[in-house]
C-alpha positions in Angstrom: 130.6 197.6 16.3 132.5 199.9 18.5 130.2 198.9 21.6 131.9 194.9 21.0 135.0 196.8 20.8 134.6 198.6 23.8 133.2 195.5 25.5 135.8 192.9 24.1 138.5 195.6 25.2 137.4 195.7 29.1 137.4 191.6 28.4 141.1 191.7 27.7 141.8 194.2 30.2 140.2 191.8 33.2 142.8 189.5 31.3 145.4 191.3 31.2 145.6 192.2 34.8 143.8 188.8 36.4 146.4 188.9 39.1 145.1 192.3 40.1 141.5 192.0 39.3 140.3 188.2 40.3 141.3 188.3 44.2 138.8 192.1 43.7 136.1 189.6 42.4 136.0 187.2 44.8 136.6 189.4 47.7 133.4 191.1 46.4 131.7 188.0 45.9 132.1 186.6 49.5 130.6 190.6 50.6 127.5 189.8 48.5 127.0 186.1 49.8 128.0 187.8 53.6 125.3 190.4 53.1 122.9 188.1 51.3 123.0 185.4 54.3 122.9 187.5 57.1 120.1 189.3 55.4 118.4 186.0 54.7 119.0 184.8 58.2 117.5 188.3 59.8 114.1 187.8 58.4 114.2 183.8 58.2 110.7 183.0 59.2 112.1 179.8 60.6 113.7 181.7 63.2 111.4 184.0 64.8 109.3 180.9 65.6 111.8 179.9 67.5 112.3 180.3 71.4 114.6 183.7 71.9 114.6 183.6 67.8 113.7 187.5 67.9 117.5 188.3 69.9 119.0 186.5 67.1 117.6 188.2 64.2 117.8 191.8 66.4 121.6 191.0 66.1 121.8 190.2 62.6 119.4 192.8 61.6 122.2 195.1 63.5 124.7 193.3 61.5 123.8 193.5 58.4 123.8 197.9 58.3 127.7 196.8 59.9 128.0 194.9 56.5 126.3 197.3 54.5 129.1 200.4 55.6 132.0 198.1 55.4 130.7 197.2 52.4 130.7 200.5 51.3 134.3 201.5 52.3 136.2 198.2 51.9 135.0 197.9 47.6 135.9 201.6 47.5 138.9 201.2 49.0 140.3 198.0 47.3 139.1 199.5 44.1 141.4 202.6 44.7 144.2 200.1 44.5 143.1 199.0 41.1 142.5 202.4 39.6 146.5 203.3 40.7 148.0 200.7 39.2 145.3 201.3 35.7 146.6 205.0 35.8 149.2 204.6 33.6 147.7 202.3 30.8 144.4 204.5 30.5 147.2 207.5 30.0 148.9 205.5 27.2 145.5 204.7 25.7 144.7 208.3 26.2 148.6 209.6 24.3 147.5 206.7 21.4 144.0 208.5 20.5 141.4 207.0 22.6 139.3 210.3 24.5 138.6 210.2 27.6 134.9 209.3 26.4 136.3 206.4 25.1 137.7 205.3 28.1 135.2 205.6 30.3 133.0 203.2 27.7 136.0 200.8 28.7 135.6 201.2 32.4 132.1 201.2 32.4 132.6 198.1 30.3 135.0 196.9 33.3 133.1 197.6 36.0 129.6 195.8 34.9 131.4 192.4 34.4 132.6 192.8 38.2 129.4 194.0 38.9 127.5 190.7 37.5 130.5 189.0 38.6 129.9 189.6 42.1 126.3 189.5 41.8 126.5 186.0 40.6 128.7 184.2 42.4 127.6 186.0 45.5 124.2 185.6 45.2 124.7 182.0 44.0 126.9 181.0 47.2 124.9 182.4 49.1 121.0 180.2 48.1 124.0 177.4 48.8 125.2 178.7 51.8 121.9 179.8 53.2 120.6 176.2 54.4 124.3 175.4 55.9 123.8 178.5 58.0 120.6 177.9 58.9 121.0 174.3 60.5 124.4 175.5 61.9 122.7 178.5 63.9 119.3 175.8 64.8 121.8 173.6 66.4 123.8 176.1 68.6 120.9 176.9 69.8 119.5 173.2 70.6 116.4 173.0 68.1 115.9 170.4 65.4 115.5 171.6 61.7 112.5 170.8 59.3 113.1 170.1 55.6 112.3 172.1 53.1 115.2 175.0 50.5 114.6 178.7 51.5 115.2 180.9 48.8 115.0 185.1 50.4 113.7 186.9 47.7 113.6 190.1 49.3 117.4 188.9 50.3 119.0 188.8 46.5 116.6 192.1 45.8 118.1 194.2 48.3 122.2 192.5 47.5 121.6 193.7 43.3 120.1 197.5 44.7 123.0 198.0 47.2 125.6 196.6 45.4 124.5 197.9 42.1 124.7 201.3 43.9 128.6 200.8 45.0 129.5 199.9 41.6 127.6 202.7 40.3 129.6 205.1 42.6 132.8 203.4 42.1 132.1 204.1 38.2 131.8 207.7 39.0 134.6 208.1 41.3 136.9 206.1 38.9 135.3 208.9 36.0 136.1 212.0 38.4 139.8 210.4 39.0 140.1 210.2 34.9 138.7 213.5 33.9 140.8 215.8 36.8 144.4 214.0 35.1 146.1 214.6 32.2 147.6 212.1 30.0 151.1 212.9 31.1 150.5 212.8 34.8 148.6 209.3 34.2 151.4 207.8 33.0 153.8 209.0 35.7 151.0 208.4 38.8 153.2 205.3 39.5 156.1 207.7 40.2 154.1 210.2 41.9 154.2 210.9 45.3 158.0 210.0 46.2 158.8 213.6 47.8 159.6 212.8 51.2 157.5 213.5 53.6 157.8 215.9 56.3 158.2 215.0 59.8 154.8 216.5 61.3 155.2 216.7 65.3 151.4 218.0 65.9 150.2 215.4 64.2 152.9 213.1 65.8 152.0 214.2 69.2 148.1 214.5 68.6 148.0 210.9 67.6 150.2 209.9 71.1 148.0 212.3 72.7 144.5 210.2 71.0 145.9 207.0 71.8 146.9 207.8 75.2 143.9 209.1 76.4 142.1 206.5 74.6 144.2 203.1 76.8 143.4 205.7 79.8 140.0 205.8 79.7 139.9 201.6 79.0 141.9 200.5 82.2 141.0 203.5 84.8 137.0 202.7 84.5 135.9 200.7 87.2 132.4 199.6 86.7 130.9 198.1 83.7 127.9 200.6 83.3 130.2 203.7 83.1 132.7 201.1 80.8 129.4 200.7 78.4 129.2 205.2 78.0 133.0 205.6 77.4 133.9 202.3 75.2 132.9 204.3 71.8 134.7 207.1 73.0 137.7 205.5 73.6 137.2 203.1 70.2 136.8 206.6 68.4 139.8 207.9 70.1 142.4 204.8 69.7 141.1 204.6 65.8 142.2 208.1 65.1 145.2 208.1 67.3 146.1 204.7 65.2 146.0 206.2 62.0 147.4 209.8 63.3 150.7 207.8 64.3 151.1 205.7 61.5 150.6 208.6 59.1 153.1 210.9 61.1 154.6 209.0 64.2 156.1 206.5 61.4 157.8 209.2 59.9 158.5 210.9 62.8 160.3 207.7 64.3 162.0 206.8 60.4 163.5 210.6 61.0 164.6 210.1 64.1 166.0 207.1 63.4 167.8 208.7 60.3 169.2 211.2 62.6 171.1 208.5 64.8 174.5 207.9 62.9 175.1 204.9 64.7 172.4 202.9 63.8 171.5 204.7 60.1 175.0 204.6 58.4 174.9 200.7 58.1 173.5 199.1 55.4 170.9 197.4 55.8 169.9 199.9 57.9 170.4 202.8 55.9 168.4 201.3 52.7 165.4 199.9 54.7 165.4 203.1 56.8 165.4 205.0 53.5 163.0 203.5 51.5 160.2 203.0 54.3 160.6 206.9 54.7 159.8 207.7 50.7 156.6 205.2 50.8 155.4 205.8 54.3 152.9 208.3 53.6 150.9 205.7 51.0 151.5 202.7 52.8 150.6 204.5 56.3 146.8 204.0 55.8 147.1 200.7 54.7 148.9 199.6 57.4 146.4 201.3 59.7 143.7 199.7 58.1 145.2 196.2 58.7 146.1 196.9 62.2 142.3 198.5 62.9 140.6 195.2 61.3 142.8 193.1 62.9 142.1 194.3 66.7 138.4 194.1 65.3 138.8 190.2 64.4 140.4 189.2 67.9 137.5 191.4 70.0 135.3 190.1 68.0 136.2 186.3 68.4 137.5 186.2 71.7 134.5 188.2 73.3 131.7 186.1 71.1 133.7 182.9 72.2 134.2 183.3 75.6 130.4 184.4 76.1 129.1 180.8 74.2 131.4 179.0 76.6 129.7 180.1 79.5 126.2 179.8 78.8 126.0 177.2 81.4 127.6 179.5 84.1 126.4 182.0 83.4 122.3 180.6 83.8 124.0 178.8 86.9 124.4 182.4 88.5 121.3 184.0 87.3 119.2 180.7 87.6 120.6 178.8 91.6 117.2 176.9 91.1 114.8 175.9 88.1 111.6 178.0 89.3 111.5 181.1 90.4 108.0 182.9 91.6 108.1 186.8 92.9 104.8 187.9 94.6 104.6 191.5 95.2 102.1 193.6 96.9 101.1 195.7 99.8 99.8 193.3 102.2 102.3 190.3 102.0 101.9 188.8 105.6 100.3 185.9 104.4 102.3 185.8 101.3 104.9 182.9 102.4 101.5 180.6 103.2 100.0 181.4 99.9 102.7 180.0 97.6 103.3 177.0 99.7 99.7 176.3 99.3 100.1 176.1 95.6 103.1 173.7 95.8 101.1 171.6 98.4 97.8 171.7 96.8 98.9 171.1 92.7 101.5 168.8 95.0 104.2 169.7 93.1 107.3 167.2 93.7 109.4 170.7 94.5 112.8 170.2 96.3 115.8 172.8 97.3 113.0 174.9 98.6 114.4 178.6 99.6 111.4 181.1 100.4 112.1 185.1 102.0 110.6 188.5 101.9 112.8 192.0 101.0 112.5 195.3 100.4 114.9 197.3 98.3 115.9 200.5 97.7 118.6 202.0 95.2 120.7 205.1 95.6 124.4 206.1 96.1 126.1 205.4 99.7 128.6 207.3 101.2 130.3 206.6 104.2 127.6 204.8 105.7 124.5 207.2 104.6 122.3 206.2 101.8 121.7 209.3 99.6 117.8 208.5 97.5 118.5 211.5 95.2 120.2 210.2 92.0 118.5 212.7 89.6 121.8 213.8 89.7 124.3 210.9 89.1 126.6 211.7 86.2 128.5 209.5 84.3 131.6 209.5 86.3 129.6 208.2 89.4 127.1 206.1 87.7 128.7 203.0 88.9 128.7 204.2 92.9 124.7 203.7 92.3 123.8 200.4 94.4 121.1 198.3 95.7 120.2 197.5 99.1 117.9 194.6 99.6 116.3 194.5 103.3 115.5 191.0 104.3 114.1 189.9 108.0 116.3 187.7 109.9 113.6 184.7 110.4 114.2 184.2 106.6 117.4 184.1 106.6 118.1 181.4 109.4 115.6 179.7 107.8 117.2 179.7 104.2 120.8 179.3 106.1 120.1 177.2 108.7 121.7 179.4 110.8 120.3 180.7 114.6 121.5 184.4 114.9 120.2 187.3 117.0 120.3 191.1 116.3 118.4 193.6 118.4 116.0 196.0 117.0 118.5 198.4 116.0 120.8 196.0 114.2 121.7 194.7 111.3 124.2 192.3 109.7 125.2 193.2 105.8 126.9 191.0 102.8 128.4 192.5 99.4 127.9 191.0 96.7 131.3 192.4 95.5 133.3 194.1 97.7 133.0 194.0 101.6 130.6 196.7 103.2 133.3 198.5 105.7 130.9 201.3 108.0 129.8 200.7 111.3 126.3 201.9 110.6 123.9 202.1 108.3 121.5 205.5 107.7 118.5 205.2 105.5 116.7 208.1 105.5 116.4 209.5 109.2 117.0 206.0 110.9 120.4 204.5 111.4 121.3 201.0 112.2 124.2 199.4 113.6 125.8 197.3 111.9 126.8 194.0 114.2 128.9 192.0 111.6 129.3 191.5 108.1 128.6 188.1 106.4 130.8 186.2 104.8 128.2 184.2 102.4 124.6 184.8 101.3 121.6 182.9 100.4 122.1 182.2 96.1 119.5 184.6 95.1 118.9 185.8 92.0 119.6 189.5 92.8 122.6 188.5 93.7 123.3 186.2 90.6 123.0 189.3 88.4 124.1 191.9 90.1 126.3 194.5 87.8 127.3 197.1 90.2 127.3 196.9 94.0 124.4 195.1 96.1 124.4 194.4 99.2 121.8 192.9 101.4 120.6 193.9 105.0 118.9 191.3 107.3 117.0 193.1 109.8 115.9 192.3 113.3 112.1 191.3 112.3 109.6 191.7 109.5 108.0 194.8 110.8 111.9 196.7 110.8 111.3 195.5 106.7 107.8 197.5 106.7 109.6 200.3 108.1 112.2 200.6 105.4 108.7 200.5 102.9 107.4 203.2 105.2 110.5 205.7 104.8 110.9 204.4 101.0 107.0 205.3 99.8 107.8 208.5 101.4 111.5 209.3 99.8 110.4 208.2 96.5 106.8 209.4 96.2 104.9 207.3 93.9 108.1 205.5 92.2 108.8 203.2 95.0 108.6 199.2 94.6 106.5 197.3 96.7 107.6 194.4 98.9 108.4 191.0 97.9 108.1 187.6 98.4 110.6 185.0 96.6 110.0 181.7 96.5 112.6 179.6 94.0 112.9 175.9 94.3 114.1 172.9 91.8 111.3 170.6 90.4 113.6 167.8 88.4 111.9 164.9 89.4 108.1 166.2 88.6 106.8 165.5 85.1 105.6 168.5 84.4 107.5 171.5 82.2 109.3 174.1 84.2 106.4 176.5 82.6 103.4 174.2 83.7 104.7 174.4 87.0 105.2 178.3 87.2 101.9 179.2 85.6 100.1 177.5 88.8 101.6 180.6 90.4 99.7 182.8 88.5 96.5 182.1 89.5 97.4 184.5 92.6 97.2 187.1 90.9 94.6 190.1 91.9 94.3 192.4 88.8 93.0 196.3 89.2 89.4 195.3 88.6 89.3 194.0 92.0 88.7 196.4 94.2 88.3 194.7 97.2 91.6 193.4 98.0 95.4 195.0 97.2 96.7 194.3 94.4 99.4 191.8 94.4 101.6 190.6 91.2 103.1 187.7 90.9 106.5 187.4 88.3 107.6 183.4 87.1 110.5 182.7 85.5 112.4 179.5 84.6 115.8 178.1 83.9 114.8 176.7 80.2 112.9 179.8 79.1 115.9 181.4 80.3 118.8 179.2 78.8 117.0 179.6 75.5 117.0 183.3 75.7 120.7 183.5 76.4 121.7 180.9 74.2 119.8 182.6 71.5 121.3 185.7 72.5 125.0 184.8 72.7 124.3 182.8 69.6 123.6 185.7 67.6 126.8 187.6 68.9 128.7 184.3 68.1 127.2 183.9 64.3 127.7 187.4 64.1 131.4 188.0 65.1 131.9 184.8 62.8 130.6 186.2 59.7 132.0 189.8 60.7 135.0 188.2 61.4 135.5 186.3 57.9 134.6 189.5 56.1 137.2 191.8 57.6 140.0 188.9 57.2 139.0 188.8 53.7 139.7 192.4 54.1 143.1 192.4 55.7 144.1 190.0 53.5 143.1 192.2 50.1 145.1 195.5 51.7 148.0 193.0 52.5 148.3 191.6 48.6 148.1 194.6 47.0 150.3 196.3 49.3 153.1 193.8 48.5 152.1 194.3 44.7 152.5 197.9 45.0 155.5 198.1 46.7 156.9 195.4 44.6 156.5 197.4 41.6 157.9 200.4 43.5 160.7 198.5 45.2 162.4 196.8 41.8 163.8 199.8 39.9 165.3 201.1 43.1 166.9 197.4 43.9 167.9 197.7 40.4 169.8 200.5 40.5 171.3 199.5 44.2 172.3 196.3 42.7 174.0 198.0 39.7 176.1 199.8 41.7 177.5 197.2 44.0 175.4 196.4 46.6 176.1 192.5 47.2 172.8 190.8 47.0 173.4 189.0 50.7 172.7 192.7 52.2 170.1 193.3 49.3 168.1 190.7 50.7 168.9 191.0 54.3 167.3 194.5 53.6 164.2 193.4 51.9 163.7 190.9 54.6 164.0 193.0 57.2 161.7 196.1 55.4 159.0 193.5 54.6 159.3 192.1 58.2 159.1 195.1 59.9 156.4 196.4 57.9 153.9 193.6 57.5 154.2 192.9 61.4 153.8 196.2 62.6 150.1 196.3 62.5 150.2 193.0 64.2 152.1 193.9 67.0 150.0 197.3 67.5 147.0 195.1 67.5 148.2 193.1 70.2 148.8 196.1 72.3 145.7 197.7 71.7 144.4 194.1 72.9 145.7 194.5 75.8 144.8 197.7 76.7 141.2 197.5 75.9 141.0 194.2 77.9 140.4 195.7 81.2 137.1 197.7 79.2 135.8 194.9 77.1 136.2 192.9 80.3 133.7 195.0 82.3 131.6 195.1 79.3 130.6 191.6 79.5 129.8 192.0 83.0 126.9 194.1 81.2 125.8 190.7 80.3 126.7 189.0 83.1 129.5 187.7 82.2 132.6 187.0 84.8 134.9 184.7 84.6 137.7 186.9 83.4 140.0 183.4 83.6 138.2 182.0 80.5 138.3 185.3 78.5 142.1 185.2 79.3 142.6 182.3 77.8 140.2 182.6 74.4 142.0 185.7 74.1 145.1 184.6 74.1 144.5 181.5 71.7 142.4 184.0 69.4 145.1 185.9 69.1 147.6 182.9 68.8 145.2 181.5 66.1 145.2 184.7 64.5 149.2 185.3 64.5 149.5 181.8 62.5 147.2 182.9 60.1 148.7 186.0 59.8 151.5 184.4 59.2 150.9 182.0 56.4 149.2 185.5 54.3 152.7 187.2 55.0 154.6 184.1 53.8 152.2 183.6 50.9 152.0 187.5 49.5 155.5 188.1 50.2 156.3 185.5 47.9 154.4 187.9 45.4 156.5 190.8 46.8 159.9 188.7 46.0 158.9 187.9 42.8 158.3 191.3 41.4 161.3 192.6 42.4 163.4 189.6 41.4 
C-alpha cells in the first residue's frame, strides 16, 4: 500500500511541476534517440560496405563518447535545476512527518518514470529516426539505398546501460543533496545565496589573463600543423578564462559600474545594476555554459558546412587529372618509356597527358641553406619544415611548353605559397644559383596538397636530379625516398573505370623476390576513389556537427528556460516590494527589459567574439584537410552565425515571456 502511495505521490509530483519537469523529459529523450542513432549509424553494416564507409563510422564512433560525456554533464546539470526549485517542498514534506527515508522512496519513484520516460520515447524515435538518417547520410555521399528496417540491438542495449547509469547517479546525488540539509534550510534554499558577492580581482584578472592568451595563441600561429598542437590549448584556455570572467569579471564590472555615480544613481540603472550583482554568482555559470555551447554550435556548423561545399575544389586541387600513376625505383631512366608503353599498348584513349621525374627532400631552410637535421624541430618551428621537389628542366618545357635554358649550376624555383627570395640554393655541400623564380608551375599533385611550404627546383639535366639522390641517400642514411616518375592524365572518353585503367599500371611492378632487377613500385590513384573518400569523410564531419549541433541547442535552450524560471521566481518579490513603494511601472519595466536584455545577450555577443578570434586558427585547421578558400568559410560563418542569432532570438522572445509572466 505505501509503495502505490509512494508511486502515486512521485505521479502527482511530475504533475504538479509539468512546466519544470516535461521540457527535462524530452530534452533527455532527444539525448537517448541522439546517442541511439549515432550509435546505430557507427556500426551500421550498411555503411562499411560502402566506398570510404569506414571514415564515416571512425567519426561517429568518435562522436558518440562526445555524446556520451555531454550526456553525462548536461542531465546532471539540468537536473540540478530541478532539485533547487524541489528543495523547498521536500523540506515542507520533511516539517509535515515524511523522513527523509520516505522521500527518497518519492524521488526514486520520480526519477524511474523519467528514466523509462526517456528510455521510451528515445529509443522509440530513434528505430524511427534510424532509416531517415541512414538514407539521408547514403545520399550525401552519392550511393543508392536497399530496402529493408534496421533495428541496432546492441544500439538500445548500450542507450538503457548508460543512461540507466546517469539516472542511477543522479538518484544518488539528489540523495546526498537531501541527507547533508536540514528541513529548515530546505525550505529557505530558494532564499539562499543572496549575500553579495565579493569583487574577486585574481580571479578577475586570471580569467583576462586565460582569455588573452588563449585569442593570442589563435591569431599569432602561422602554419596549420603548429595551429593543429596549440588549438586544444587555446580551447582549454578561452573555456576557463570564459567562465573565470563571468564568475568574477561580471562582478567585478557590476562593482565598478556601481562605483560610478553618474551612471548608477539612475533608475533604471540602479535596480538592474543591483539586482544582476545579488544573482550573478548563480547565474554566472549558466550564462557561461550558454555562451561555451553556443561558440561550439557556430564552429561546428560553419567549419562542417564550408568543408561539404568544397568537395569539388577541393578534389579539383588534389586531383588536376583523373589518373595518376607514381613509379619509383633506383634505376628510372627508362621509366618515362615504360608507362607510355602501357597507355599505347592497352591503347588507352588517355588525353591531358603530363609525365616528369623528381627527387625530394624535406628539411628546414634558412637563408638559402637547406638544414636535413629535423630531429630537432620543436613545435614552434614545425611549420618552417618544407619540401623541395628537384625536377629536370626537359620535363618541365615539355609539360609547359616552354624552351628555357640554365647552365649546370642553375636552377629556377616556384613556391607553392610564398615566393622563394635567396639567390642560391645549398643542399648539402653543393650550391646552385638561382636564375629566376617562376611565376606558375605544372598542376601537380604535390603541389595540390601541400600544407606548409613546397617549393620545386628544375635543374639543368636529369643527371643534376641523380646528384641530389646521391647527396640525399648519404644525408639521410637508409630513410631517404627514391626517385620518381609521375605520369597523370585524363581518360573521359575511354569506357573503362578510372580503376581498370590504373591497375594496367601495376603490372610494372618488381616485387623483392626478384632478385635480378631493382625494385621499382609503382602507386595509382584516381579522382572517384578519391571523391568518395573525401565525401565520405566530410560527410561524417557534416552528420556529425549536425547531430552535435542539435544536441547542444537543445541544451542552450534548457539552461535558457530555467534560467528565466529561476530568476522569475527570484525577481517577483523584489518587483513587488519596488512596486509597493512607488516605483512607476514604466521604469519597472524599462528595468526588466533592459536586465533580461543585457543578460540573455551577453553570451551571444561573447560567442561572437570568441568567433572571431578563433577564426584565424580554425582557418588554418582546415588547411590540415586541405581546405582553402577562406572566402567561402567567411561567408558560412557569417550566415551560421546570422542563422543562429534569429534563432536565438525567437528562444529569448519565447522564454522571456515565461520570465514576464512569473513576475507579473
Amino acid at each position: 500500500m505505501l509503495k502505490h502511495f509512494y508511486f502515486r505521490l512521485a505521479v502527482d509530483n511530475l504533475k504538479k511541476n509539468g512546466k519544470m519537469f516535461l521540457p527535462f523529459l524530452c530534452s533527455s529523450s532527444l539525448t537517448v534517440m541522439i546517442f541511439y542513432l549515432v550509435y546505430s549509424l557507427s556500426h551500421n553494416e550498411g555503411i562499411t560496405a560502402l566506398v570510404g564507409g569506414q571514415y564515416v563510422q571512425m567519426l561517429l564512433s568518435l562522436g558518440v563518447g562526445v555524446i556520451v560525456i555531454f550526456s553525462i554533464i548536461f542531465l546532471f546539470y539540468t537536473h540540478s535545476f530541478l532539485m533547487k526549485r524541489r528543495k523547498h517542498e521536500f523540506g515542507i514534506f520533511n516539517i509535515l512527518g515524511m523522513e527523509k527515508k520516505h522521500i527518497a522512496r518519492v524521488i526514486f519513484y520520480e526519477t524511474l518514470i523519467s528514466l523509462v520516460f526517456s528510455l521510451v520515447f528515445g529509443i522509440g524515435t530513434g528505430i524511427l529516426f534510424d532509416k531517415l538518417s541512414y538514407l539521408i547520410l547514403l545520399r550525401m555521399l552519392s550511393f543508392d539505398a536497399g530496402f529493408g528496417f534496421y533495428i541496432s540491438v546492441t544500439g538500445i542495449v548500450y542507450s538503457l546501460v548508460l543512461f540507466s547509469l546517469i539516472y542511477l547517479l543522479i538518484y544518488c546525488f539528489s540523495l546526498f543533496q537531501i541527507q547533508m540539509t536540514n528541513p529548515i534550510e530546505l525550505i529557505h534554499s530558494q532564499q539562499m545565496g543572496e549575500k553579495e558577492p565579493k569583487t574577486k580581482w585574481l580571479f578577475s584578472l586570471a580569467g583576462l589573463g586565460c582569455l588573452g592568451f588563449g585569442y593570442y595563441l589563435a591569431v599569432s600561429i602561422t602554419d596549420p600543423l603548429s595551429a593543429f598542437t596549440f588549438f586544444f590549448i587555446a580551447v582549454v584556455l578561452v573555456i576557463f578564462g570564459t567562465y573565470l570572467l563571468f564568475i568574477a569579471g561580471s562582478v567585478t564590472f557590476l562593482k565598478l559600474l556601481k562605483k560610478n555615480k553618474n551612471y548608477y544613481y539612475k533608475t533604471r540603472h540602479f535596480i538592474s545594476v543591483s539586482n544582476m550583482i545579488y544573482r550573478m554568482k548563480q547565474n554566472a555559470v549558466g550564462l557561461a555554459n550558454i555562451c561555451i555551447l553556443s561558440t561550439m554550435i557556430l564552429v561546428m556548423l560553419s567549419t562542417t558546412v564550408s568543408l561539404w561545399m568544397s568537395i569539388d575544389s577541393i578534389i579539383s586541387s588534389r586531383f588536376p587529372r583523373e589518373v595518376q600513376v607514381a613509379m619509383r625505383g633506383y634505376d628510372l631512366d627508362s621509366s618515362k618509356v615504360q608507362l607510355m608503353t602501357v597507355l599505347e599498348e592497352n591503347k588507352v584513349q588517355a588525353e591531358d597527358i603530363m609525365l616528369y621525374r623528381y627527387s625530394s627532400m624535406s628539411g628546414i631552410l634558412e637563408d638559402g641553406t637547406l638544414d636535413t637535421d629535423i630531429s630537432q624541430a620543436s613545435l614552434s618551428n614545425v611549420g618552417d619544415v618544407v619540401s623541395l621537389y628537384f625536377i629536370p628542366l626537359e620535363d618541365y618545357n615539355a609539360s609547359m611548353d616552354q624552351q628555357l635554358t640554365l647552365k649546370q649550376d642553375e636552377v629556377f624555383i616556384y613556391g607553392t605559397h610564398q615566393k622563394y627570395t635567396d639567390d642560391y640554393l645549398k643542399v648539402g655541400d653543393v650550391s646552385y644559383c638561382v636564375k629566376d623564380t617562376l611565376s606558375n608551375f605544372m598542376d601537380t599533385q604535390e603541389a595540390g596538397t601541400s600544407i606548409n611550404d613546397n617549393y620545386f627546383v628544375v635543374m639543368s639535366d636529369y643527371t643534376q636530379v641523380l646528384q641530389i639522390q646521391k647527396i640525399q641517400e648519404m644525408l639521410y642514411s637508409n630513410a631517404y625516398s627514391t626517385p620518381t616518375t609521375m605520369l597523370s592524365f585524363n581518360c573521359d572518353k575511354d569506357n573503362r573505370s578510372q580503376e581498370k585503367i590504373a591497375s594496367l599500371f601495376r603490372t610494372l611492378n618488381i616485387d623483392e623476390g626478384d632478385t635480378t632487377q631493382d625494385l621499382v613500385y609503382v602507386y595509382t590513384s584516381t579522382k572517384d576513389a578519391s571523391y568518395h573518400e573525401v565525401m565520405s569523410l566530410y560527410a561524417g564531419f557534416l552528420f556529425l556537427g549536425i547531430f552535435l549541433s542539435m544536441l547542444f541547442v537543445v541544451a542552450a535552450v534548457l539552461i535558457m528556460y530555467y534560467k528565466q524560471i529561476t530568476e522569475g521566481l527570484q525577481d517577483r518579490n523584489r518587483f513587488e516590494i519596488m512596486a509597493n513603494i512607488g516605483l512607476e511601472k514604466r521604469e519597472l519595466k524599462r528595468s526588466i527589459n533592459s536586465q533580461v536584455l543585457t543578460v540573455f545577450f551577453l553570451p551571444l555577443i561573447v560567442a561572437g567574439i570568441h568567433i572571431c578570434f578563433a577564426f584565424p586558427l580554425i582557418d588554418k585547421l582546415l588547411r590540415l584537410l586541405y581546405f582553402d578558400d577562406t572566402k567561402l568559410f567567411v561567408t558560412v560563418t557569417l550566415i551560421c552565425f546570422l542563422v543562429f542569432v534569429v534563432i536565438y532570438s525567437i528562444v529569448y522572445l519565447l522564454t522571456s515571456k515565461v520570465y514576464y509572466r512569473i513576475v507579473k
